[in-house]
N, C-alpha and C positions, 0 to 999 in steps of 0.2 A: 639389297639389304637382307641379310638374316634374320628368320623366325628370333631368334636366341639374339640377337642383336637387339631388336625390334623391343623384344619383351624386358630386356635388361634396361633400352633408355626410358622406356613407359615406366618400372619403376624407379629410374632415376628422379622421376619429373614428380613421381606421386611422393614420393618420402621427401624430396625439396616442396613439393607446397605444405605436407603437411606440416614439415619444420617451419614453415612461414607463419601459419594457423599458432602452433603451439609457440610461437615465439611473440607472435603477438596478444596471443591470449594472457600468457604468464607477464606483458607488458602491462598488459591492460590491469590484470588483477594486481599487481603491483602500485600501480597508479590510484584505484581506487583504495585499496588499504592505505597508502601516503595519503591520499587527502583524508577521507574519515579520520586519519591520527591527526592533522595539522587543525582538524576543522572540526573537533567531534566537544559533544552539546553536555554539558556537566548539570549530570540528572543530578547530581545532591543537593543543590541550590532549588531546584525547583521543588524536591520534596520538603523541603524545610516551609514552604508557604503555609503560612497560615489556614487553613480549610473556613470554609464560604459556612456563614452561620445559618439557620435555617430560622426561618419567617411564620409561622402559624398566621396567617392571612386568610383567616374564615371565609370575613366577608367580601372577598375579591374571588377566595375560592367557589363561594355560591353562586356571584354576579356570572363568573362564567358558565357554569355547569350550568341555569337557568337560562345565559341566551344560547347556550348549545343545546336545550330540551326546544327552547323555544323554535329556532329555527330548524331543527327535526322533523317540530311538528307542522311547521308551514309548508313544510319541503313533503310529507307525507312518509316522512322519514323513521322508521319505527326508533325508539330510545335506545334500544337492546338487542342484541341478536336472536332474542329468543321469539320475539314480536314478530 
């Protein structure tokens, strides 16, 4: 077998797989653009929801913040980063 032979089916082989790579690639990214189109999620409806009203809950606010000073302090645990 010839040098020049040799080198001609080596790149026979590499441009045939790469065509394989690039043919399955553009397969694939085809595939995925079809389903996101058949299956994709309609943000309008979800923006139209109503927004979550806010609570002014002092005293649930305190109860925690007090058993979290509390157990700080059992734990030896300074309140503050500066402590």
């Amino acid at each position: 077998m010839d040098v020049y032979q040799a080198i001609f089916t080596a790149l026979n082989i590499m441009f045939l797989g790469m065509l394989c790579v690039f043919t399955f690639l553009g397969i694939l990214i085809l595939a995925v653009n079809s389903v996101s189109y058949f299956y994709s999620v309609n943000y309008e409806v979800a923006l139209d929801e109503p927004k979550a009203t806010t609570n002014n809950n002092t005293e649930v606010i305190t109860a925690i913040a007090t058993a979290i000073f509390q157990y700080r302090k059992s734990r030896g645990i300074p309140h503050n980063k500066y402590n």
